[in-house]
Every structure is written in C-alpha cells, then in structure tokens.
Wavefront OBJ file of the C-alpha trace (Angstrom):
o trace
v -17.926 36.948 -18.915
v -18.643 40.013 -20.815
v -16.541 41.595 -23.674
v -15.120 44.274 -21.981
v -13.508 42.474 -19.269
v -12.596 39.449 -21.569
v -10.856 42.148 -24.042
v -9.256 43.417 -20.619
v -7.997 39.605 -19.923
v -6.824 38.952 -23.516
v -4.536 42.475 -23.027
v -2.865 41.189 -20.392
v -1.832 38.269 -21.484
v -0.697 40.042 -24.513
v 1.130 42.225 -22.329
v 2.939 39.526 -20.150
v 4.116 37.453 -22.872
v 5.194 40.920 -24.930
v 3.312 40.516 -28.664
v -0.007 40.423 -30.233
v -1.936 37.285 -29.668
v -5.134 38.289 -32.248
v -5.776 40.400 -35.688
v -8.835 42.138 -34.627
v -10.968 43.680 -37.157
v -14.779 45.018 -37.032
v -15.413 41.962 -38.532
v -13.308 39.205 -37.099
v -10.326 37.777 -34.703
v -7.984 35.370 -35.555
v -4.937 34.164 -34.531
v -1.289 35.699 -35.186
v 1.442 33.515 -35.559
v 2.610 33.782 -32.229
v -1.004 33.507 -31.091
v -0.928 30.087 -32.647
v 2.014 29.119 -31.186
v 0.789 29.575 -27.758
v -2.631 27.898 -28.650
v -0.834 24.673 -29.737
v 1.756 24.792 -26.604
v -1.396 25.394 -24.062
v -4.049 22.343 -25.550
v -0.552 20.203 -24.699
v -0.443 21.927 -21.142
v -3.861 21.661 -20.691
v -4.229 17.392 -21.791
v -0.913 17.032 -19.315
v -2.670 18.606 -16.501
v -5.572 16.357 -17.362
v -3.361 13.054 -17.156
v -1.387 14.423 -14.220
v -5.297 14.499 -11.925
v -5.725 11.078 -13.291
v -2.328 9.951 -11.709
v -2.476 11.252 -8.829
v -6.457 10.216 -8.609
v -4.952 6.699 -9.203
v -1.899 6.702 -6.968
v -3.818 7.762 -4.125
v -6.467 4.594 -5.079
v -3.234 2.488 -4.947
v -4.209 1.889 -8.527
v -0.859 3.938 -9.659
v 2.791 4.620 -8.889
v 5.587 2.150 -7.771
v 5.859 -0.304 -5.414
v 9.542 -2.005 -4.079
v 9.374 -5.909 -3.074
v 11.564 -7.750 -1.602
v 12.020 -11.116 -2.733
v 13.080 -14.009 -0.674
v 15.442 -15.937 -3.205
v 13.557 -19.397 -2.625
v 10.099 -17.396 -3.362
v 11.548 -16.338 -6.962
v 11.160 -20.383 -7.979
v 7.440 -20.720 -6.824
v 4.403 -20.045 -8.159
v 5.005 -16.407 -6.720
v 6.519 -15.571 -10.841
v 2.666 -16.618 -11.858
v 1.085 -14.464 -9.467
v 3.492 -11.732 -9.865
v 2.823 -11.369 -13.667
v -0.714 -11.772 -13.042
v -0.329 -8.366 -10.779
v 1.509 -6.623 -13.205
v -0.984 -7.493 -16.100
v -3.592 -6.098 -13.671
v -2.364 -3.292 -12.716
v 0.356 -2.180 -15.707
v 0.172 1.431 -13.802
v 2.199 0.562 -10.944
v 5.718 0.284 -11.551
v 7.192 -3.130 -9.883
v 10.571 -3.187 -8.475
v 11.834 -6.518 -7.045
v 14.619 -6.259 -4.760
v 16.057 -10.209 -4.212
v 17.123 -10.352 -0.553
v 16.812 -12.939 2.268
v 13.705 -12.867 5.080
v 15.983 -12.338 8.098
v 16.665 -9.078 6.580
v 13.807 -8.080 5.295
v 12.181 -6.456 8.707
v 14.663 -3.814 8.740
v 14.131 -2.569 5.161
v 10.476 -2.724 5.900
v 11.240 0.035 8.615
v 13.790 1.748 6.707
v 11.150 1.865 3.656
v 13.766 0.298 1.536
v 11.084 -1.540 0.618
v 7.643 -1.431 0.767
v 6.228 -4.722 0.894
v 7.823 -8.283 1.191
v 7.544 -12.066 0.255
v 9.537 -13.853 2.289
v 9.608 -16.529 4.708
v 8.581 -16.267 8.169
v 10.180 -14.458 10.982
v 9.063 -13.638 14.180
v 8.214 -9.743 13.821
v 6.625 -6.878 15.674
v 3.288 -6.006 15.691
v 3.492 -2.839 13.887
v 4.177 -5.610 11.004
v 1.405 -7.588 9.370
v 2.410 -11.351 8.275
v 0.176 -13.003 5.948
v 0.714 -16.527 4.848
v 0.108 -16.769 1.091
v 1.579 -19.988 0.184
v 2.650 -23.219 1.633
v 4.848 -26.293 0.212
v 6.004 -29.857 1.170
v 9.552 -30.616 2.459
v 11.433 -32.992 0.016
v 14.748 -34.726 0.093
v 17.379 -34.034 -2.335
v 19.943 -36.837 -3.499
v 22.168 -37.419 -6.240
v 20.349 -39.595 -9.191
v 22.957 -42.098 -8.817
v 22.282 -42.476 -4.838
v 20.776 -45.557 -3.729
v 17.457 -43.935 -2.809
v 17.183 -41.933 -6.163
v 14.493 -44.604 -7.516
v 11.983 -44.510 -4.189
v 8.902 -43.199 -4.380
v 9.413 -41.153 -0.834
v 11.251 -41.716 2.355
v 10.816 -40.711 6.012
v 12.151 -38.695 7.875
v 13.223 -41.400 10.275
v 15.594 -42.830 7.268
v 16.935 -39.523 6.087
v 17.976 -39.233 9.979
v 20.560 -41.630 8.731
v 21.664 -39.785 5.611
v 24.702 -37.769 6.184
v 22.527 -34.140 5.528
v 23.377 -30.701 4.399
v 21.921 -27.789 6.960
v 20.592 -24.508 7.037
v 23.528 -21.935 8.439
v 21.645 -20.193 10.987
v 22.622 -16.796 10.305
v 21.256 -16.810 7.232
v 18.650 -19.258 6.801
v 17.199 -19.181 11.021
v 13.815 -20.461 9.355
v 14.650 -23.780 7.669
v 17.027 -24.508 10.240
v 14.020 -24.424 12.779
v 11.751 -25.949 10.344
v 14.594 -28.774 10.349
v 14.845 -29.054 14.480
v 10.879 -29.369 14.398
v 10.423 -32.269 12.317
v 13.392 -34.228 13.308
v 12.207 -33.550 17.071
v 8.656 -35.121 16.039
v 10.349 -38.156 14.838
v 12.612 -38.498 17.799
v 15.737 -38.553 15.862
v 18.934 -36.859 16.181
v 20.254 -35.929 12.432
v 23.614 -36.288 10.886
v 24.802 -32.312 9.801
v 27.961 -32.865 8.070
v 28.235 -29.171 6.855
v 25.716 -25.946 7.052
v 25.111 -24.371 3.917
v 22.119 -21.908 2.454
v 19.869 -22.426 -0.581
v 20.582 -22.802 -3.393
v 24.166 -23.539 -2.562
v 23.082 -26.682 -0.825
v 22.084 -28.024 -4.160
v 26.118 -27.788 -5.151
v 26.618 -29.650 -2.068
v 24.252 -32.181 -3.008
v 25.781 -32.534 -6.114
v 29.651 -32.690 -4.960
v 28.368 -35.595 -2.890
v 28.698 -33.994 0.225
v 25.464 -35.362 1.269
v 22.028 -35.315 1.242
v 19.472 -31.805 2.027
v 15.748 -31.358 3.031
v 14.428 -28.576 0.629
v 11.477 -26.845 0.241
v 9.891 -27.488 -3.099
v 10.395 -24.940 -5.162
v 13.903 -25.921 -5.315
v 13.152 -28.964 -7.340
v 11.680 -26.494 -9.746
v 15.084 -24.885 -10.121
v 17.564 -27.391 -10.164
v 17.483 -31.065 -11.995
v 19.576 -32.918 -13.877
v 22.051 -34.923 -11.777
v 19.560 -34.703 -8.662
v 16.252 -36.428 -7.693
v 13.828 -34.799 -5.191
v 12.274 -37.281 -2.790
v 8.945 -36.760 -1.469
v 9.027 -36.467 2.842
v 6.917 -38.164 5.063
v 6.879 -36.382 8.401
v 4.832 -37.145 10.976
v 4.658 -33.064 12.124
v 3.145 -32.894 8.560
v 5.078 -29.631 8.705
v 5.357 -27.183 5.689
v 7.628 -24.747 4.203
v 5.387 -21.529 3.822
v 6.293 -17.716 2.221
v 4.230 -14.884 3.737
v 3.439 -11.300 2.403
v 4.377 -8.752 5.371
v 4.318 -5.039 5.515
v 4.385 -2.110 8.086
v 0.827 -1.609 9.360
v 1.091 2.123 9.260
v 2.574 2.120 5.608
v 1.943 5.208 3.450
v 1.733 3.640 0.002
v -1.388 3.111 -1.152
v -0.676 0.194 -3.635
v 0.247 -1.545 -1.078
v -3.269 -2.287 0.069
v -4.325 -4.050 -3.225
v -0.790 -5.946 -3.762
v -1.403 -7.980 -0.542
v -5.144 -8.148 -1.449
v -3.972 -9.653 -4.887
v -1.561 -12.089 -2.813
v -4.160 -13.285 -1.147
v -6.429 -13.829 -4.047
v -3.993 -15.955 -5.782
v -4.676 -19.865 -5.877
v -0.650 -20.198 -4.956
v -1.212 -23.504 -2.100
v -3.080 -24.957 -4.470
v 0.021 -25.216 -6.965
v 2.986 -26.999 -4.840
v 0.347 -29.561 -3.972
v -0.902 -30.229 -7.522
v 2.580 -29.914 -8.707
v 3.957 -32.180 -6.176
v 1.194 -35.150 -6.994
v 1.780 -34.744 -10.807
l 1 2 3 4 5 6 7 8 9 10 11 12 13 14 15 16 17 18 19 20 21 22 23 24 25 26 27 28 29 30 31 32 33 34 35 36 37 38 39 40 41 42 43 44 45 46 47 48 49 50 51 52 53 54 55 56 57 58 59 60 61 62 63 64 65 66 67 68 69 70 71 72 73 74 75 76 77 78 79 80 81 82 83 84 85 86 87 88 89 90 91 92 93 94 95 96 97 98 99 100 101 102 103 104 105 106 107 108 109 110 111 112 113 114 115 116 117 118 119 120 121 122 123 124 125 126 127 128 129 130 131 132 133 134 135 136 137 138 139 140 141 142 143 144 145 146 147 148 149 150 151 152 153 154 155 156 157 158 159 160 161 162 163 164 165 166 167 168 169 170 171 172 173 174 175 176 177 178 179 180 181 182 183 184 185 186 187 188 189 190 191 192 193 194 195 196 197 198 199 200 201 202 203 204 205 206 207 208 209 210 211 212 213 214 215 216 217 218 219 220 221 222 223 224 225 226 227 228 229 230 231 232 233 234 235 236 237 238 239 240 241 242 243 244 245 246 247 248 249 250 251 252 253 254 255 256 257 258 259 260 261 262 263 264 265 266 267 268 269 270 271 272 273 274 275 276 277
C-alpha cells in the first residue's frame, strides 16, 4: 500500500474510535497513549483469533471439542478406566463427559444426542446404529467365602443349576438375563431363581445369603471381602461382552477417533490375563 491511502486508513480509524492514535512529525510517528492502548488490546485480539482457527481446525479433525459417553455401570469396573485415561492422555483437547446409565437405555439418548457415543452392553439396535464389540469377559459365580464351594477351583454350570441363584430383572438388565437362559439351555438345566435383582445389587444379595449369582467379571474387580468369585465352565463357552455404538450419521467429529481408539485398545486381552492370574 502506498502512503497516501495508508495515511487515509490510519484517519479513519482515528476517526471511529474518536482520538489520535500517532504523534506525527517530519521526522517520526509514534504511538500516543491511547494509540498504545489499542496496540496492546489488538496483538491479544489478534493471538485469540489465531487459537480460535486452530480450534475449530481441530474440532472439525475430531482432534478437539467435547464428547458425552454413556457408561454402562458394569463397564466402569473393566479395563474400560485404562483405556479411557489412555484417550484422555491422547487427546487432552477433547473434553470427556461420562454419563453412567444402563444399555437398555442407551439407544434412545443416542437418538436424542444426549449422548454421543456409548459403552454398553449389547442390545439389539437399528441399523442407523453401529455396534462394535470392544471387549469380552468370562462368566463367574459369586458365593459367600464361608459357602461350601468358596475353596473350588471352578464349578459348572450343571452344579450351580442346583444353587439357589440371584437373576437379572429383565427390565433392567434384558442382556444378562438372556446371557443366563443361553447357557443354562446349553447345559440342559432348568435353574433355581429365588429373587431377580440388577448389578451390583446382586452382590448385597449374595452377601445377605440370599443365594448365589453368575456375574460378569468385572464385578469381582469391584466387590471382595466376604465373597469369592468362582470361575464357570460352560459348555456354550459364552461371554459377557461391552460394545462401543453410535448413530451412523453422527455429526461429531471426535467421535470417529474415540471408537477408532476403542478399538485399538488391548481390552480382551485383560479379563483373560486377569482371570488366569
């Protein structure tokens, strides 16, 4: 730009904020004081600006912003916590908020965009949801440590059959309690429910003496003490898994790279090497 226009520019400014910006002589320009002022307030504007272009580069990489889970309450006692603060060391950019809920309600706050992504346990969902299994667990059998069976190395699921059991209220729990029906129809037996109940309060049961429970594994990482967890042989070899689901057509970009990083994450690995130690 040339001086005559630039002089033009620097008058209008001085004009729209109402005082002299520069001391002009033949000789020099300099600042006045309220020309200083302004210089100071605009490198400030000027270096926000420049972080706000970086945010906004970042959110729309996913590699900013927030992102809402929902957290299945049995999936808060797995290795999930690892992998979760492995994320956030990561990516300390995008703001985590966990939301603790249970899986059979999950779905709808997908929709609603409650949330934005969730680890939970299976449910059958529509296709406009993706379901991603990220980690998978053995079945054990909970007892009191002063039952009879505290001190065997596993049981069956044949002799638990026997055991008066603790199950999963359907309402609430509709996975375990099919999970339950499954094995116990592989080994052709018929179990005793004396009450229905939902994790962890199962574990209280357990421990009033109500009866026995089939639990997934994690919940031997939460509760000890005055219970034992037996390991379960079960002939349908089934597991107790925890998927990462979100809506196909979600808008959040962070999204993307959170169920990447799920996926990434050695978490099946851990209930097995857990479980053998």
């Amino acid at each position: 730009m040339t001086q005559p226009p630039f002089s033009q520019q620097i008058k209008r400014l001085e004009q729209l904020v109402g005082t002299a910006l520069f001391i002009r002589t033949t000789r020099t320009v300099r600042l006045t004081p309220a020309g200083q002022v302004m210089y100071e307030r605009v490198r400030r504007i000027v270096g926000e600006t420049e972080l706000m272009f970086r945010a906004v580069r970042q959110a729309s990489k996913g590699e900013a912003g927030s992102l809402v889970i929902g957290l299945t309450p049995t999936a808060a006692c797995s290795p999930l916590a690892d992998a979760l603060y492995r994320y956030r060391e990561e990516h300390p950019e995008i703001e985590l908020d966990l939301r603790e809920m249970n899986s059979n309600t999950m779905e709808s706050a997908l929709r609603s965009c409650f949330i934005d992504v969730a680890l939970m346990r299976p449910t059958p969902m529509d296709a406009d949801i993706q379901s991603i299994e990220i980690f998978q667990e053995p079945l054990l059998l909970a007892v009191r440590r002063d039952h009879p069976w505290a001190g065997r190395p596993r049981v069956t699921v044949e002799q638990s059959a026997d055991l008066p059991l603790i199950g999963y209220l359907e309402s609430v729990s509709p996975y375990f309690r099919r999970l339950l029906q499954t094995i116990f129809r592989h080994a052709g037996k018929r179990p005793r429910i004396v009450q229905d109940s939902v994790l962890p309060t199962m574990l209280t049961l357990v421990e009033a003496g109500i009866g026995a429970a089939i639990v997934p594994w994690t919940m031997s990482r939460a509760r000890g003490g005055s219970l034992a967890f037996l390991p379960l042989l079960d002939r349908s070899k089934s597991m107790a898994s925890i998927v990462v689901a979100s809506l196909i057509a979600q808008t959040n970009p962070a999204v993307e790279g959170f169920v990447a990083a799920m996926r990434q994450s050695p978490l099946k690995l851990s209930a097995n090497k857990d479980q053998r130690e």
